[in-house]
C-alpha positions in Angstrom: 72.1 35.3 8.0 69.1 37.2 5.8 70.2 40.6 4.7 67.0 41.7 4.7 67.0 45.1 6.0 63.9 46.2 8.8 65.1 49.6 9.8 68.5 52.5 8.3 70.9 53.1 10.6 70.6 55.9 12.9 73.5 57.7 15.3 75.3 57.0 18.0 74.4 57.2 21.3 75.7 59.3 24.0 77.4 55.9 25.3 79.6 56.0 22.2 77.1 52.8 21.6 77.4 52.5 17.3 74.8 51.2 15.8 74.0 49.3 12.4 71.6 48.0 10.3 68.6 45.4 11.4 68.6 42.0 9.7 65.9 39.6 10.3 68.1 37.1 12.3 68.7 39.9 14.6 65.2 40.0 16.1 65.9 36.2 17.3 69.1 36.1 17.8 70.4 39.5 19.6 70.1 40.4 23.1 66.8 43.0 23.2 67.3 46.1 25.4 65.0 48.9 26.0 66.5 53.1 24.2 67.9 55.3 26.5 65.0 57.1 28.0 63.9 61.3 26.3 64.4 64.0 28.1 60.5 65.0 27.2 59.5 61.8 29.2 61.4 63.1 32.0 59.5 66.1 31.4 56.0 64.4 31.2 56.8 62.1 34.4 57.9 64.8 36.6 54.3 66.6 35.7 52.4 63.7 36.3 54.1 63.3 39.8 52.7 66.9 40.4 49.1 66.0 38.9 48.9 62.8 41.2 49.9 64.9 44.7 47.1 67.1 44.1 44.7 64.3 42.5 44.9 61.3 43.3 46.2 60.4 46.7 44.8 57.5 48.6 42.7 54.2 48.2 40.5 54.0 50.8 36.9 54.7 51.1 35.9 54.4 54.4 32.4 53.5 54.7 31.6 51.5 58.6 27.8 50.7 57.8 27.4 47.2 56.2 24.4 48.9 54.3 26.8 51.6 52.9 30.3 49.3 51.7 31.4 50.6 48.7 34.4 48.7 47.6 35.0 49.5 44.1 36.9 52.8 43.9 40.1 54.5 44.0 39.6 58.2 46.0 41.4 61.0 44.0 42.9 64.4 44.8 42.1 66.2 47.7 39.0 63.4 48.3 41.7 61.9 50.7 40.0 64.4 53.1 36.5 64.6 51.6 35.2 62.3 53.7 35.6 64.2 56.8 34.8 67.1 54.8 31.3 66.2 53.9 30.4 64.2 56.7 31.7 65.5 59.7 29.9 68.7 61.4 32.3 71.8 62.1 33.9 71.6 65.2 34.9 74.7 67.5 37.4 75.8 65.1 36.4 78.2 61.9 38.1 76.5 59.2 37.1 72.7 60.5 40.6 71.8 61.9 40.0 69.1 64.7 43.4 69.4 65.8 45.1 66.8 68.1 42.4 65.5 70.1 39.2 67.0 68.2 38.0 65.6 64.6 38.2 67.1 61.5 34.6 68.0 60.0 33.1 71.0 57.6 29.4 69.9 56.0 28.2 67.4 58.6 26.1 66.0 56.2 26.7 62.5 57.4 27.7 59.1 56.3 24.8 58.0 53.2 26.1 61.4 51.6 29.2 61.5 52.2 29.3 57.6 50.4 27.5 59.2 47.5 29.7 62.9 46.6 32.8 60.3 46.8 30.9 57.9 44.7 29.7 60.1 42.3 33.0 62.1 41.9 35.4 58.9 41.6 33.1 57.4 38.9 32.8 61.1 37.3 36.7 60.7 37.1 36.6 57.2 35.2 33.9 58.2 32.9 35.7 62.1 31.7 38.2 60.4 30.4 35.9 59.2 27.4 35.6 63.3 26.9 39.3 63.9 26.7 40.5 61.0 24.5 38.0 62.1 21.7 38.3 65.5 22.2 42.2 64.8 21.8 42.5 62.5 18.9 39.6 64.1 16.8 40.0 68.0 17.1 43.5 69.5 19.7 46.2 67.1 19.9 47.6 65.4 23.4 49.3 68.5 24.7 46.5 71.2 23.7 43.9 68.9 25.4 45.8 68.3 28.4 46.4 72.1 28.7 42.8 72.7 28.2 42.3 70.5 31.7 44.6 71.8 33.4 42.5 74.9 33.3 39.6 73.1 34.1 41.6 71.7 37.0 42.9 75.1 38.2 39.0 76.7 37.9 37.9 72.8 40.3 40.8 73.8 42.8 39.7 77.5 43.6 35.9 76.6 43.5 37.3 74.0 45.8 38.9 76.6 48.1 36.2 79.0 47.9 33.8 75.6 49.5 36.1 75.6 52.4 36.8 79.5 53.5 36.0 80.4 56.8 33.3 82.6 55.8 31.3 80.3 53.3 32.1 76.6 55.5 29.8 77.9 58.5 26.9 77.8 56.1 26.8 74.1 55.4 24.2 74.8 52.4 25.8 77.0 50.2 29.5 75.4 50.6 27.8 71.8 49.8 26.6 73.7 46.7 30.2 75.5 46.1 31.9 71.7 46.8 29.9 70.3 44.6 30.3 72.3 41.6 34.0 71.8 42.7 33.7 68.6 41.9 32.3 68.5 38.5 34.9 70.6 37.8 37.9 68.6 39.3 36.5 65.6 37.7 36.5 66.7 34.1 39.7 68.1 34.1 40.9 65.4 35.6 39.9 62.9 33.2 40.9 65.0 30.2 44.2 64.9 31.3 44.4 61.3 32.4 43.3 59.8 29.2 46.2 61.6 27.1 49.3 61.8 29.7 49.7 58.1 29.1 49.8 57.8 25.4 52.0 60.7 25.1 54.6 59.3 27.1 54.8 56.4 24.4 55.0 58.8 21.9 58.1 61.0 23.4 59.5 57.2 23.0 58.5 56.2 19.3 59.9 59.5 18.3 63.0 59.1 19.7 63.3 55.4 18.6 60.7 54.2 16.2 61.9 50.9 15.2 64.4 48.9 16.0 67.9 49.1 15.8 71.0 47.1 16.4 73.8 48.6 18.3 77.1 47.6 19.1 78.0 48.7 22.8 81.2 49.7 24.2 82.1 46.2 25.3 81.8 45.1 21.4 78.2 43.4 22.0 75.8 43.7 19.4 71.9 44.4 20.6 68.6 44.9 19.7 67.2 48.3 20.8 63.6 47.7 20.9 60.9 50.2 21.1 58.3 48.1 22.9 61.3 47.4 25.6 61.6 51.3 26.4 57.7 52.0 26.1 57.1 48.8 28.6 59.8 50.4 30.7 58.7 54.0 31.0 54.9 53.2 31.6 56.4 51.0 35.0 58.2 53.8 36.2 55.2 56.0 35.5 53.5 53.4 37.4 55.7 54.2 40.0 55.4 57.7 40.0 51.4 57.3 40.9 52.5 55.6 43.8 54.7 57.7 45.2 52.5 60.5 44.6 50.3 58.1 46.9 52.3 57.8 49.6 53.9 61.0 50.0 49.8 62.6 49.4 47.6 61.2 51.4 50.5 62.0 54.5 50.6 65.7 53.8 46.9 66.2 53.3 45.7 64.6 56.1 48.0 66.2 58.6 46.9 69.9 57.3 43.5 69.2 57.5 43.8 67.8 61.1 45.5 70.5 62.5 45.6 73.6 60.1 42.0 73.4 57.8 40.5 72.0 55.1 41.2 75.8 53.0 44.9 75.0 54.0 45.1 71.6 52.5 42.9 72.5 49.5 45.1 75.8 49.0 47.9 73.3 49.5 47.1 71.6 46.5 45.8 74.1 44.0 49.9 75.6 45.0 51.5 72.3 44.0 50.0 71.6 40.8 50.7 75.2 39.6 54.0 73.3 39.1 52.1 71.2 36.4 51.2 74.0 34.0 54.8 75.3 34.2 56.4 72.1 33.6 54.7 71.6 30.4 55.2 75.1 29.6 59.1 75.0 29.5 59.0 71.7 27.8 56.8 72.5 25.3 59.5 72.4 22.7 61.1 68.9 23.5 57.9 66.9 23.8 56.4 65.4 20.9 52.7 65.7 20.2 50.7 63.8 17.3 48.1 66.5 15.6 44.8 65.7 15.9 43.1 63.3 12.7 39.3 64.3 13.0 36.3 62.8 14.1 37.4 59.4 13.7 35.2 57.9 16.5 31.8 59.4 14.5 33.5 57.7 11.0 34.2 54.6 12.7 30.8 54.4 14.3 29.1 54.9 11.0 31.0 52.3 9.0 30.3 50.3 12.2 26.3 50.9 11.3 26.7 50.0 8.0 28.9 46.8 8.2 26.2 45.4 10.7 23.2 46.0 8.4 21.6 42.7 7.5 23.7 41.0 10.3 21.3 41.0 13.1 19.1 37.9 13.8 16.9 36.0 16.1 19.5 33.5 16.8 21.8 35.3 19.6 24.6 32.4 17.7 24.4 33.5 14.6 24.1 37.3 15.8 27.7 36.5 17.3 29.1 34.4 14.2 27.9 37.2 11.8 29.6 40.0 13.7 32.8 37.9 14.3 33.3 37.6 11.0 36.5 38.0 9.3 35.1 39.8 6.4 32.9 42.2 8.7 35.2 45.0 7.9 36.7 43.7 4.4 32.9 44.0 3.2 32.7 48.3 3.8 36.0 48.6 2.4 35.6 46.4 -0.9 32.1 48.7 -0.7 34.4 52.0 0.0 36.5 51.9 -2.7 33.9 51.2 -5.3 32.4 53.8 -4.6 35.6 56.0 -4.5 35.6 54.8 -8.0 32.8 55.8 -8.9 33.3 58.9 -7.1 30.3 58.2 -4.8 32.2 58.3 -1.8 31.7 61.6 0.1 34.0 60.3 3.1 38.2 61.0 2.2 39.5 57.3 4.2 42.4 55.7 3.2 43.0 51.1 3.2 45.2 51.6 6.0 42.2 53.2 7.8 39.5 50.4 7.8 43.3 48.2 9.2 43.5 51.0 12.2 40.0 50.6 13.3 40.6 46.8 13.6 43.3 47.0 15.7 41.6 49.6 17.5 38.4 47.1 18.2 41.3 44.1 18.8 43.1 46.6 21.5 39.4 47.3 23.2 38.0 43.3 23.3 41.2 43.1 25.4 41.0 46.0 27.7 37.1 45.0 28.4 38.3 42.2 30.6 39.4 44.6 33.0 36.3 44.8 35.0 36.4 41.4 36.6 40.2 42.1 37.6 39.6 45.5 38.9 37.2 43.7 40.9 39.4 41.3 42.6 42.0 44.8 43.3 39.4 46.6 44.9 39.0 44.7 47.6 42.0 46.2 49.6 39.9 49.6 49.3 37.4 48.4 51.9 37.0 44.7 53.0 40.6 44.1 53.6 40.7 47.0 55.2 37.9 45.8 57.9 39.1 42.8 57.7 42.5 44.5 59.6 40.6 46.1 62.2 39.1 42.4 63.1 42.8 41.5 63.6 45.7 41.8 66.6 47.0 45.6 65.2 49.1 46.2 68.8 48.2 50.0 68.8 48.8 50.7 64.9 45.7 51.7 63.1 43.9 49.2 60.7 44.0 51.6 57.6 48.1 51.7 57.9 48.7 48.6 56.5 46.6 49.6 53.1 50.0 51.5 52.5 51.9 48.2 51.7 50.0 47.9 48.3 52.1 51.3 47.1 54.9 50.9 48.9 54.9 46.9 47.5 54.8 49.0 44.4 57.5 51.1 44.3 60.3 48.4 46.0 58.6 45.7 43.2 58.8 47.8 39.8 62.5 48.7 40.2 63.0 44.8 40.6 60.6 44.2 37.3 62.6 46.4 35.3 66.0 45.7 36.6 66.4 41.9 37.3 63.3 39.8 36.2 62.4 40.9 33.0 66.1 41.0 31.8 66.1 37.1 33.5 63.3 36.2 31.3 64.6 37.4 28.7 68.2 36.1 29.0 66.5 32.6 28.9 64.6 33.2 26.1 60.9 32.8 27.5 59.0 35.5 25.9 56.8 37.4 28.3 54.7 39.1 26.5 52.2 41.9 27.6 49.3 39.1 26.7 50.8 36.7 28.8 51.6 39.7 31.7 47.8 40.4 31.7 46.9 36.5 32.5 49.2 36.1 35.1 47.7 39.2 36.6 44.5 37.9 36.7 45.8 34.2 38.1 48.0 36.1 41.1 45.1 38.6 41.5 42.8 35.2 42.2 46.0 33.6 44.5 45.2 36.8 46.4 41.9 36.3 46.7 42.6 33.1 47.9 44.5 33.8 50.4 42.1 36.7 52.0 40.2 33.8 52.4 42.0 32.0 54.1 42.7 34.7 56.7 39.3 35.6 56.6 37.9 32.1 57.6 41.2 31.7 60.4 40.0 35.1 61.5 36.3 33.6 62.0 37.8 30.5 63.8 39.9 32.5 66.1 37.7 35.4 67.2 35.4 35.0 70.2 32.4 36.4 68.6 33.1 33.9 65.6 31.6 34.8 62.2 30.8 37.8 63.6 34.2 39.5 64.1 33.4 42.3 62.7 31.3 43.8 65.3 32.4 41.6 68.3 33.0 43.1 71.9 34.2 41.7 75.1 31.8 41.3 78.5 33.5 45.1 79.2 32.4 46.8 76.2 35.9 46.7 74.6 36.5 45.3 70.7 37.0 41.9 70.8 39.8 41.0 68.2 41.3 37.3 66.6 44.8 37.2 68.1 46.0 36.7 64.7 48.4 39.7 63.9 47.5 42.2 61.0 50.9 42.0 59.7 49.8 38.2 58.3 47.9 40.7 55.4 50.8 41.7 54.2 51.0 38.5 51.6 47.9 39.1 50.4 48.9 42.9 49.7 52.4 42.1 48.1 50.3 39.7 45.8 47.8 42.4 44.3 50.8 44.8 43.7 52.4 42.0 41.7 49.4 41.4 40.1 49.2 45.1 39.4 52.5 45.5 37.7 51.0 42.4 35.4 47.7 43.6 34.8 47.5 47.2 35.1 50.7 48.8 34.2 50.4 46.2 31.2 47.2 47.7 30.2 48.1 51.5 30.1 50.8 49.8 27.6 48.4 47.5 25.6 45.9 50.6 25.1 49.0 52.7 24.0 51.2 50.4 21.7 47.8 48.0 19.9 45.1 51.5 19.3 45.8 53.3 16.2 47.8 56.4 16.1 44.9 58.2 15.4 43.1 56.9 18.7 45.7 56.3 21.2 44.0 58.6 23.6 40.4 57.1 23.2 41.8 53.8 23.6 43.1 54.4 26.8 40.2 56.5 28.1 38.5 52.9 27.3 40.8 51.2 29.8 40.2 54.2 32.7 36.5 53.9 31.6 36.8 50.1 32.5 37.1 51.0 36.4 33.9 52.9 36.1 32.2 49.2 35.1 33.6 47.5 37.4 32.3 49.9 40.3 29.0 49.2 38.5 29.2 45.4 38.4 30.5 45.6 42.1 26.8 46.2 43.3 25.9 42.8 42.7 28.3 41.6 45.3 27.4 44.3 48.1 25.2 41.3 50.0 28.8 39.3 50.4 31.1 42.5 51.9 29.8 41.6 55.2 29.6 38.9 58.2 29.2 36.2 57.9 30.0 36.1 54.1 33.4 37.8 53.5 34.9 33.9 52.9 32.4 33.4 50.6 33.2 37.4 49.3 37.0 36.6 48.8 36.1 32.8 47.5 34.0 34.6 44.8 36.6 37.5 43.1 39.0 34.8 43.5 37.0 31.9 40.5 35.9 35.0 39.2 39.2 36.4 38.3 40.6 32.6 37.5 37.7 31.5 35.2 38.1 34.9 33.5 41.9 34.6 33.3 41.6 31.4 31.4 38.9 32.7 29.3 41.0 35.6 28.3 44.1 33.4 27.3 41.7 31.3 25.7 40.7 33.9 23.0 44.2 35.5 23.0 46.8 33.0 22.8 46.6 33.3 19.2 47.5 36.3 19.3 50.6 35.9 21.4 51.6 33.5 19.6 52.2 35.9 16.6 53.5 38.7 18.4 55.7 36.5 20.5 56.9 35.3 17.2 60.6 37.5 15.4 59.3 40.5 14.3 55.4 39.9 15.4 53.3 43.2 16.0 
């Protein structure tokens, strides 16, 4: 066995665990396990449970018209009722409560503009994020930044009220102008604190374990606690969290606004994520926070400028070749340090720094083939939704079974964690986050599939054919395929696998391959990457409709394969290393 040391030993655990020194062998041969879980990430999760209950509660954006489908975006917040807020006129009742028989309403400024405020505010959301991450990694820190948007969010919340009072909602003009300022708001602070909560989780768990360590256990076993194990574990459970905040959300918010008022529900949530601030407040002292490192982005972008000079051509080839290069960096640094000799340099950058920016640009080619994917997961938000309402529901509404995609969540994580990665592991097949992010993309195109397939028995089976969608009987009543609703139910267990694969694995890609000096940039890349796909999703509008949806389904389903096996294509060689003892 090499003696060569990788990490000093470090204390017992609370187990009465002991632990010794890392050898080389060990990272082959030793059992890996995942560090007992900080108390700070405890700290952190618990806030973000808060911060999803009053932001981010459901996935559906109901939009009826054919000519109005939007099917690219998550709702967040309290936009689990602004749909009825802004399109819905104000029924008898002052603060727009529609009670048990009447429905909900405040603006009544129907369906085009209630698809565009949701729209606008969802992308708004995905784009913010970009504002927080630099703002975090070049001038306040993590937990200065995210307590900078938690003002912002407070200020959203009680414009938000104000749109919804009983004295300012029966004057649909100025509470559209009040709820939309309300939004702006919302949305920035929302994406400020998005882009950092992540990467400070990972942190609270490279502080408390950087490297790792062998310990013996209390049964005499010797293991490896790995870092990567924990950080993969806690950005699952995290994961989980959003979903819960899901389901419990969009229950609670909807019920106040039927029967008590939109300026209950919004009061609602402006009182739950007061619990946010004061979290973070009492923790302040346990969590770990890395300081700001400048204006990093601006530095990168201007060594960027300068390593492309004399790069461009005619040829869109050689354009590629030139810019692929291996020595597009190694060129500005060899260039750098000359001119540190000479003292010509007016920029202070360490080696290691031209090395973090390429990781950096390796961590964001990865992340920007999220679009496609986030296509092929969108579809629950709307066409599998009226897809359901084509289908046999026996008195349950069509949106109820959109809830199996969270609740598939939170019974399937546990499982992840607890049984299936352990079983890989145990058998020594190394399943890696690159190799997580393909089968994402392959189960995410087996769900596809199989939408299809229930799209086109749906079309075989309903009287009004390939017109299901809008079918009624000689009586005037919906005509439905007899084929019951609960058949979905394998296409949404699929995408929530294909979540945990994809998307959990890309919060911890963004975190663990960016730079410590752009861990919360990186990640506002990946939460930027839903804003693309919303835009790329226009150019498939023409297919979320009869008689197309097979065709719709058919599409995201090569899309997401071809770009799968394009994507392990130009990564495999890059699993292969870190798959490899002791591989980054």
């Amino acid at each position: 066995m090499s003696t060569e040391s990788l990490d000093n030993t470090s204390s017992d655990d609370a187990s009465g665990a002991s632990s010794t020194k890392v050898v080389q062998d060990d990272l082959s041969t030793l059992r890996k396990v995942p560090a007992p879980i900080p108390l700070s990430v405890y700290l952190l999760g618990f806030a973000e449970l808060i911060e999803r209950l009053t932001v981010r509660y459901h996935d559906e954006l109901r939009v009826p018209d054919d000519d109005l489908k939007s099917d690219s975006f998550q709702l967040f917040g309290p936009s689990v009722i602004f749909i009825n807020f802004i399109q819905q006129p104000l029924p008898a009742s002052i603060t727009g409560a529609g009670f048990a028989d009447g429905q909900s309403g405040a603006l009544g400024l129907g369906q085009r503009a209630s698809t565009g405020l949701t729209t606008f505010f969802v992308l708004w959301c995905y784009v913010t994020p970009l504002i927080g991450g630099y703002v975090a990694d070049a001038h306040f820190g993590r937990m200065k930044t995210m307590s900078i948007a938690i003002v912002i969010r407070l200020i959203g919340h009680i414009i938000l009220i104000v749109s919804s009072l009983p004295g300012v909602i029966q004057h649909s003009d100025a509470a559209t102008g009040v709820f939309v300022v309300a939004l702006v708001v919302m949305g920035l602070g929302t994406g400020m604190f998005s882009s950092n909560i992540s990467p400070l989780l990972g942190e609270q768990c490279l502080a408390a374990t950087p490297a790792p360590v062998v310990k013996v256990t209390s049964k005499g076993e010797r293991v490896l606690v790995d870092p990567a194990l924990t950080i993969s574990r806690v950005f699952l459970y995290f994961y989980l969290i959003i979903n819960v905040a899901a389901l419990i959300g969009q229950i609670s918010l909807t019920y106040c606004e039927k029967f008590l008022g939109f300026w209950v529900a919004y009061t609602l949530s402006a009182g739950v994520f007061l619990v946010c601030p004061l979290i973070l407040f009492l923790g302040r002292n346990k969590i770990v926070s890395s300081p700001p490192s400048g204006a990093v982005l601006a530095t990168v972008l201007k060594f960027w400028w300068r390593s492309s000079k004399g790069k461009w051509h005619l040829n869109p080839l050689a354009t590629y070749k030139d810019f692929r290069s291996a020595n597009f960096w190694e060129e500005q640094k060899l260039k750098y340090a000359q001119d540190e000799k000479s003292q010509a340099s007016t920029t202070v950058i360490s080696e290691q720094w031209f090395d973090d920016v390429k990781t950096a640009i390796k961590a964001c080619k990865v992340l920007c083939w999220f679009p496609v994917y986030w296509l092929t997961y969108n579809q629950l938000n709307n066409n599998l939704t009226s897809q359901a309402a084509t289908m046999t529901t026996k008195g349950f509404p069509n949106d109820v079974i959109n809830n199996l995609a969270p609740l598939a969540l939170v019974i399937l994580i546990p499982i992840c964690d607890l049984w299936f990665y352990p079983a890989l592991r145990r058998v020594g097949i190394q399943f890696g986050p690159l190799k997580k992010l393909f089968a994402g993309f392959m189960i995410g195109s087996a769900a596809m599939v199989y939408a299809a397939v229930v799209q086109a028995y749906v079309y075989k089976t309903n009287p009004c054919g390939t017109h299901a969608s809008d079918c009624h009987d000689a009586s005037g009543q919906v005509a439905v395929s007899p084929i019951s609703v609960w058949v979905q139910s394998g296409c949404y267990i699929l995408i929530a696998i294909s979540e945990i694969f994809a998307a959990i694995t890309g919060l911890e890609h963004a975190f663990t391959k960016a730079p410590k000096s752009m861990r919360s940039f990186v990640t506002a890349i990946f939460l930027f990457m839903s804003a693309v796909s919303g835009a790329l999703s226009e150019i498939f509008v023409s297919l979320s409709s009869d008689p197309l949806l097979v065709w719709n389904y058919g599409v995201m389903a090569v899309l997401a394969a071809v770009t799968g096996v394009a994507f392990w294509i130009s990564v495999h060689k890059m699993d292969r290393r870190d798959s490899a003892p002791g591989g980054a």
